[in-house]
N, C-alpha and C positions, 0 to 999 in steps of 0.2 A: 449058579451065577452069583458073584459076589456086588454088596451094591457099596459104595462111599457111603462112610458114617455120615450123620445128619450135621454133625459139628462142621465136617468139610465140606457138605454143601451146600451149608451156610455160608461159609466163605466164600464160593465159589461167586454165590450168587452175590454176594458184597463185593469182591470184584468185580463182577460182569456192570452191576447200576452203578461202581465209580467209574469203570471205564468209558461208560454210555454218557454220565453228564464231562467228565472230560472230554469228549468229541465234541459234547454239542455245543462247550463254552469256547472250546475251537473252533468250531464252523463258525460260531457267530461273530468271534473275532474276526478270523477272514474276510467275513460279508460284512464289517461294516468299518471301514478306514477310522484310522483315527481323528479327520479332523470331518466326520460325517456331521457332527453336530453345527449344521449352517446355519451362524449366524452372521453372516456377511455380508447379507441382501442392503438394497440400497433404501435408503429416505433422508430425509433431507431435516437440517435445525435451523435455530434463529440463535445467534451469538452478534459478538459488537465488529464481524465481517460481515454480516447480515445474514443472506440463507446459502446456506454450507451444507454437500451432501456429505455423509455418515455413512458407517456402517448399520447392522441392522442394531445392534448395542450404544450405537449412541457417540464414537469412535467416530472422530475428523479423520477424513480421507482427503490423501493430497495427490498432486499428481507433481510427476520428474522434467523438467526442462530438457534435459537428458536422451529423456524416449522420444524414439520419433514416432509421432502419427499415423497407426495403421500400416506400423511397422509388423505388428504381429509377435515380437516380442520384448523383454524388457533388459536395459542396461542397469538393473539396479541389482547386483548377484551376491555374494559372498556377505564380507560385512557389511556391505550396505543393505543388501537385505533383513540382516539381524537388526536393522538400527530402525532402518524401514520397514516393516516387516508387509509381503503384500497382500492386499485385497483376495485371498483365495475364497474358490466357493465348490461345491461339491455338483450342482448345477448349470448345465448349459445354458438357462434361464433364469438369472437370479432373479427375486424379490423385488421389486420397484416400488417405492412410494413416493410422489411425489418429483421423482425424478422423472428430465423431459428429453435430456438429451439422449443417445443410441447408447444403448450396454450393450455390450457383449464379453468378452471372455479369448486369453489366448494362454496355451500352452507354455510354461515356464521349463527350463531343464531340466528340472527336478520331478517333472511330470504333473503339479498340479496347475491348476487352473486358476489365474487371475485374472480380477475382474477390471475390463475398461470403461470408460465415459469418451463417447466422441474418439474413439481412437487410442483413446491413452491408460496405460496402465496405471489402480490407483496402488495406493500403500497407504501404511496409517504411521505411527512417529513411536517409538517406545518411550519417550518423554510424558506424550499424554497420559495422563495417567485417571485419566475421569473424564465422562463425556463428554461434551463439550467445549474441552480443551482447545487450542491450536497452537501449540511452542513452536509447531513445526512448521507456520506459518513464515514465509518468507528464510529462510535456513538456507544461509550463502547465497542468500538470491536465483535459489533453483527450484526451493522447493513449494508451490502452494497449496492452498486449501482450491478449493473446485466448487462452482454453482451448479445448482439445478441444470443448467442449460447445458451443462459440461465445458462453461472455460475455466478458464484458472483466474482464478479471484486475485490480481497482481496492479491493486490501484498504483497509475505513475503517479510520484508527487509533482504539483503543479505548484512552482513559485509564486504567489500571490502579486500581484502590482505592487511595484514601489510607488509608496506616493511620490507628488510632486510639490514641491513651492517652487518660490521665485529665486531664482540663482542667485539672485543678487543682495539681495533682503536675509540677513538672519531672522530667525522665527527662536522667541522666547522660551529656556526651558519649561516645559508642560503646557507647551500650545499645543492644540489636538492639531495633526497635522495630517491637511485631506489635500485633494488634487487642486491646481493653482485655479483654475477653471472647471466652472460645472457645462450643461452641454450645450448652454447656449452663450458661451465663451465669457461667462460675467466669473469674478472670480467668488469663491465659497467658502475663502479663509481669513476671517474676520483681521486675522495679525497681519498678513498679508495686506489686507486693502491698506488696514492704519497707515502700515510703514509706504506702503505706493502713495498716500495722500500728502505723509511725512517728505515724504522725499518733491512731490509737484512743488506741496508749499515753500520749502527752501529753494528749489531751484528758481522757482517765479521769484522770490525777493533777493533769489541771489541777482538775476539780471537786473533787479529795480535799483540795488546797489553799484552794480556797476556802470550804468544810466549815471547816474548819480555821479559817481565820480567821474566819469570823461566831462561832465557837464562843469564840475568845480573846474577842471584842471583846463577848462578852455576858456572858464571865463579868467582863470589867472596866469594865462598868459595871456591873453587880451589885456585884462589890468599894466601887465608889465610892462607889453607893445605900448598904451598911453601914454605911461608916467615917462619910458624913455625917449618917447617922441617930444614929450613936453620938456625933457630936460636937453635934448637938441636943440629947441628952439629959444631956450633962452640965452646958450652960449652962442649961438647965431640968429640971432633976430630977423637980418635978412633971406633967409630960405623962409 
Protein backbone atom coordinates (compact mmCIF):
# COMPACT_ATOMS: atom_id res chain seq x y z
CA UNK A 1 0.00 0.00 0.00
CA UNK A 2 1.44 3.08 -1.14
CA UNK A 3 0.84 6.39 1.14
CA UNK A 4 1.18 10.37 -0.42
CA UNK A 5 4.47 12.01 0.50
CA UNK A 6 4.21 14.18 3.57
CA UNK A 7 4.92 17.31 1.34
CA UNK A 8 1.26 16.60 -0.43
CA UNK A 9 -0.25 16.13 2.54
CA UNK A 10 0.65 19.19 3.48
CA UNK A 11 -1.05 20.55 0.84
CA UNK A 12 -3.84 18.82 0.96
CA UNK A 13 -4.59 19.82 4.39
CA UNK A 14 -3.65 23.77 3.43
CA UNK A 15 -6.36 23.43 0.98
CA UNK A 16 -8.96 21.55 3.01
CA UNK A 17 -8.55 24.87 6.16
CA UNK A 18 -8.55 27.54 2.94
CA UNK A 19 -11.36 26.00 1.65
CA UNK A 20 -13.16 25.82 5.30
CA UNK A 21 -12.63 29.64 6.15
CA UNK A 22 -13.70 30.56 2.55
CA UNK A 23 -17.20 28.88 3.29
CA UNK A 24 -17.47 30.39 6.52
CA UNK A 25 -16.64 34.10 5.41
CA UNK A 26 -19.45 33.03 2.89
CA UNK A 27 -21.94 31.96 5.07
CA UNK A 28 -21.54 34.94 7.12
CA UNK A 29 -21.88 37.05 4.33
CA UNK A 30 -25.20 35.55 3.41
CA UNK A 31 -26.46 35.83 6.99
CA UNK A 32 -25.92 39.10 7.48
CA UNK A 33 -27.29 41.85 4.60
CA UNK A 34 -25.37 44.69 3.97
CA UNK A 35 -27.19 47.38 5.50
CA UNK A 36 -27.65 44.98 9.00
CA UNK A 37 -25.75 47.60 10.66
CA UNK A 38 -29.00 49.59 12.19
CA UNK A 39 -28.60 52.62 12.61
CA UNK A 40 -31.82 54.13 11.75
CA UNK A 41 -33.81 53.94 14.90
CA UNK A 42 -35.67 56.88 15.99
CA UNK A 43 -34.91 60.04 18.67
CA UNK A 44 -35.65 63.03 18.42
CA UNK A 45 -33.02 66.93 18.54
CA UNK A 46 -33.32 70.46 19.49
CA UNK A 47 -32.29 72.81 16.36
CA UNK A 48 -33.80 76.43 15.56
CA UNK A 49 -37.19 74.26 14.26
CA UNK A 50 -37.38 73.19 17.70
CA UNK A 51 -37.59 69.26 18.50
CA UNK A 52 -37.18 67.34 15.22
CA UNK A 53 -37.11 63.51 14.96
CA UNK A 54 -33.59 61.88 13.63
CA UNK A 55 -32.20 59.08 12.77
CA UNK A 56 -30.36 56.99 15.22
CA UNK A 57 -26.93 59.10 13.96
CA UNK A 58 -28.28 62.18 14.54
CA UNK A 59 -29.61 62.67 10.69
CA UNK A 60 -32.96 65.09 10.16
CA UNK A 61 -35.76 62.88 8.95
CA UNK A 62 -38.31 64.43 6.62
CA UNK A 63 -41.41 63.28 5.56
CA UNK A 64 -42.96 63.61 1.37
CA UNK A 65 -46.23 65.74 0.89
CA UNK A 66 -46.37 63.18 -1.94
CA UNK A 67 -47.01 60.06 0.29
CA UNK A 68 -50.29 59.29 1.23
CA UNK A 69 -51.10 58.21 4.78
CA UNK A 70 -51.11 54.80 5.42
CA UNK A 71 -50.91 54.20 2.00
CA UNK A 72 -48.33 51.42 2.69
CA UNK A 73 -45.99 52.52 0.28
CA UNK A 74 -43.91 55.29 -1.01
CA UNK A 75 -43.85 57.65 -4.10
CA UNK A 76 -40.30 58.71 -3.68
CA UNK A 77 -38.48 55.85 -6.19
CA UNK A 78 -35.58 56.25 -8.47
CA UNK A 79 -33.70 59.54 -8.32
CA UNK A 80 -35.55 60.81 -5.89
CA UNK A 81 -34.67 58.17 -3.69
CA UNK A 82 -30.86 58.90 -4.35
CA UNK A 83 -31.44 62.57 -3.40
CA UNK A 84 -33.80 61.38 -0.56
CA UNK A 85 -32.42 58.43 0.49
CA UNK A 86 -35.16 56.38 2.94
CA UNK A 87 -35.41 55.76 6.51
CA UNK A 88 -34.48 51.87 6.01
CA UNK A 89 -34.16 49.55 9.01
CA UNK A 90 -33.36 45.92 9.22
CA UNK A 91 -36.26 45.60 12.22
CA UNK A 92 -39.89 45.32 12.34
CA UNK A 93 -39.52 47.28 15.62
CA UNK A 94 -37.16 49.98 15.36
CA UNK A 95 -35.42 51.96 18.25
CA UNK A 96 -37.70 54.68 19.68
CA UNK A 97 -36.45 57.47 21.85
CA UNK A 98 -38.22 60.01 22.60
CA UNK A 99 -40.59 59.60 19.82
CA UNK A 100 -44.63 59.68 20.53
CA UNK A 101 -46.14 59.24 17.57
CA UNK A 102 -46.91 55.45 15.80
CA UNK A 103 -43.84 53.84 13.97
CA UNK A 104 -44.05 51.35 11.92
CA UNK A 105 -42.37 50.12 8.83
CA UNK A 106 -43.61 49.38 4.98
CA UNK A 107 -42.17 47.33 2.34
CA UNK A 108 -40.35 49.44 -0.45
CA UNK A 109 -39.77 47.57 -4.24
CA UNK A 110 -36.72 46.95 -3.65
CA UNK A 111 -37.71 44.85 -0.83
CA UNK A 112 -36.37 46.68 2.21
CA UNK A 113 -38.07 48.19 4.78
CA UNK A 114 -38.83 51.79 5.53
CA UNK A 115 -39.48 53.46 8.46
CA UNK A 116 -42.89 55.60 8.99
CA UNK A 117 -44.20 58.23 11.72
CA UNK A 118 -48.11 58.40 11.88
CA UNK A 119 -48.51 56.78 8.51
CA UNK A 120 -45.89 58.35 6.53
CA UNK A 121 -42.66 57.38 5.20
CA UNK A 122 -39.54 59.11 6.33
CA UNK A 123 -36.30 59.92 4.29
CA UNK A 124 -33.24 62.02 5.16
CA UNK A 125 -31.80 64.67 2.38
CA UNK A 126 -28.25 63.99 0.85
CA UNK A 127 -27.42 67.72 1.33
CA UNK A 128 -27.31 67.11 5.11
CA UNK A 129 -24.35 66.61 5.58
CA UNK A 130 -23.88 66.71 9.67
CA UNK A 131 -26.33 66.10 12.22
CA UNK A 132 -28.46 68.30 12.82
CA UNK A 133 -28.69 69.89 9.60
CA UNK A 134 -32.15 70.65 7.81
CA UNK A 135 -31.36 72.01 3.99
CA UNK A 136 -34.10 69.79 3.30
CA UNK A 137 -36.42 71.69 5.26
CA UNK A 138 -39.21 73.02 3.27
CA UNK A 139 -37.66 71.89 -0.40
CA UNK A 140 -40.22 73.00 -3.17
CA UNK A 141 -42.63 73.26 -0.35
CA UNK A 142 -43.05 69.36 -0.07
CA UNK A 143 -40.66 68.47 1.80
CA UNK A 144 -40.38 68.71 5.84
CA UNK A 145 -38.65 67.97 8.91
CA UNK A 146 -41.31 65.90 11.42
CA UNK A 147 -41.99 66.39 15.30
CA UNK A 148 -42.11 63.97 17.86
CA UNK A 149 -45.67 63.70 17.54
CA UNK A 150 -45.39 62.81 13.82
CA UNK A 151 -46.53 66.03 12.05
CA UNK A 152 -44.71 67.79 9.81
CA UNK A 153 -43.10 70.67 11.18
CA UNK A 154 -44.71 73.34 8.06
CA UNK A 155 -45.10 76.65 10.22
CA UNK A 156 -47.89 78.94 7.86
CA UNK A 157 -46.44 82.50 7.67
CA UNK A 158 -48.88 84.62 9.37
CA UNK A 159 -48.89 88.38 8.10
CA UNK A 160 -48.48 90.48 11.18
CA UNK A 161 -51.15 93.66 11.52
CA UNK A 162 -50.61 96.49 9.47
CA UNK A 163 -50.77 99.17 11.79
CA UNK A 164 -53.16 101.95 11.54
CA UNK A 165 -53.17 106.02 11.75
CA UNK A 166 -55.57 108.38 10.75
CA UNK A 167 -56.30 108.52 7.06
CA UNK A 168 -56.35 111.81 7.07
CA UNK A 169 -53.37 113.24 9.11
CA UNK A 170 -49.76 112.44 7.56
CA UNK A 171 -47.46 111.17 10.42
CA UNK A 172 -43.78 112.63 10.47
CA UNK A 173 -40.84 110.70 9.02
CA UNK A 174 -39.76 108.50 12.16
CA UNK A 175 -42.85 108.63 14.12
CA UNK A 176 -43.16 105.25 15.78
CA UNK A 177 -46.24 104.34 14.18
CA UNK A 178 -48.80 102.13 16.37
CA UNK A 179 -52.65 101.63 16.04
CA UNK A 180 -54.90 104.88 15.83
CA UNK A 181 -56.73 103.72 18.97
CA UNK A 182 -55.88 101.56 22.01
CA UNK A 183 -58.79 99.46 23.37
CA UNK A 184 -60.70 101.78 25.08
CA UNK A 185 -60.94 103.90 21.79
CA UNK A 186 -58.55 106.81 23.15
CA UNK A 187 -56.05 107.20 20.68
CA UNK A 188 -51.95 106.04 21.49
CA UNK A 189 -50.22 108.04 18.87
CA UNK A 190 -48.83 110.95 20.33
CA UNK A 191 -48.39 112.67 16.25
CA UNK A 192 -51.69 111.53 15.80
CA UNK A 193 -53.47 113.45 18.83
CA UNK A 194 -51.00 116.85 17.98
CA UNK A 195 -52.19 116.88 14.47
CA UNK A 196 -56.28 116.02 15.66
CA UNK A 197 -55.71 119.00 18.19
CA UNK A 198 -53.94 121.01 15.15
CA UNK A 199 -56.51 120.56 13.01
CA UNK A 200 -59.87 121.29 15.95
CA UNK A 201 -57.74 124.56 16.63
CA UNK A 202 -57.91 125.86 13.17
CA UNK A 203 -61.21 124.68 12.27
CA UNK A 204 -62.68 126.46 15.61
CA UNK A 205 -60.95 129.86 14.59
CA UNK A 206 -61.57 129.20 11.18
CA UNK A 207 -65.42 129.54 11.98
CA UNK A 208 -64.58 132.65 14.53
CA UNK A 209 -63.16 134.19 11.29
CA UNK A 210 -65.81 133.68 9.23
CA UNK A 211 -68.34 135.01 12.20
CA UNK A 212 -66.40 137.74 11.81
CA UNK A 213 -66.60 138.61 8.37
CA UNK A 214 -70.43 138.07 7.68
CA UNK A 215 -70.70 140.46 10.66
CA UNK A 216 -68.17 143.37 8.96
CA UNK A 217 -70.03 142.87 5.56
CA UNK A 218 -73.55 143.43 7.36
CA UNK A 219 -72.70 146.18 9.14
CA UNK A 220 -71.48 147.79 5.71
CA UNK A 221 -74.00 147.41 3.90
CA UNK A 222 -76.24 148.78 6.73
CA UNK A 223 -73.64 151.71 6.65
CA UNK A 224 -74.46 152.17 2.79
CA UNK A 225 -78.34 151.53 3.32
CA UNK A 226 -77.93 155.05 5.70
CA UNK A 227 -75.58 157.21 3.93
CA UNK A 228 -78.10 156.59 0.69
CA UNK A 229 -81.13 157.07 2.60
CA UNK A 230 -79.65 160.19 3.79
CA UNK A 231 -78.56 161.38 0.42
CA UNK A 232 -82.33 160.77 -0.81
CA UNK A 233 -83.54 162.90 1.66
CA UNK A 234 -81.72 165.77 1.00
CA UNK A 235 -82.54 165.80 -2.78
CA UNK A 236 -86.18 165.49 -1.51
CA UNK A 237 -86.72 167.05 1.63
CA UNK A 238 -90.32 166.30 1.25
CA UNK A 239 -90.58 162.39 1.62
Amino acid sequence: MKFAPPSRIRKLRLFALLMAVLTAVFAIGIATPANAADTSGLKTAENALGTIVTNAEGMTLYMFDRDVKDSGESNCNGNCATIWPPATTTSDTPAVEGVTGTVGTITRADGSKQITLNGYPLYTFNQDAAAGETKGQGVNNIWWAISPEGNPINPDPVEPPKPTVDPVTPVEPGTPVGPATGDNGTSVNPAVDSAKEELAVTGASGNIALFLGAGLLLLLLGGLLVVRNQQRHRQNPAE
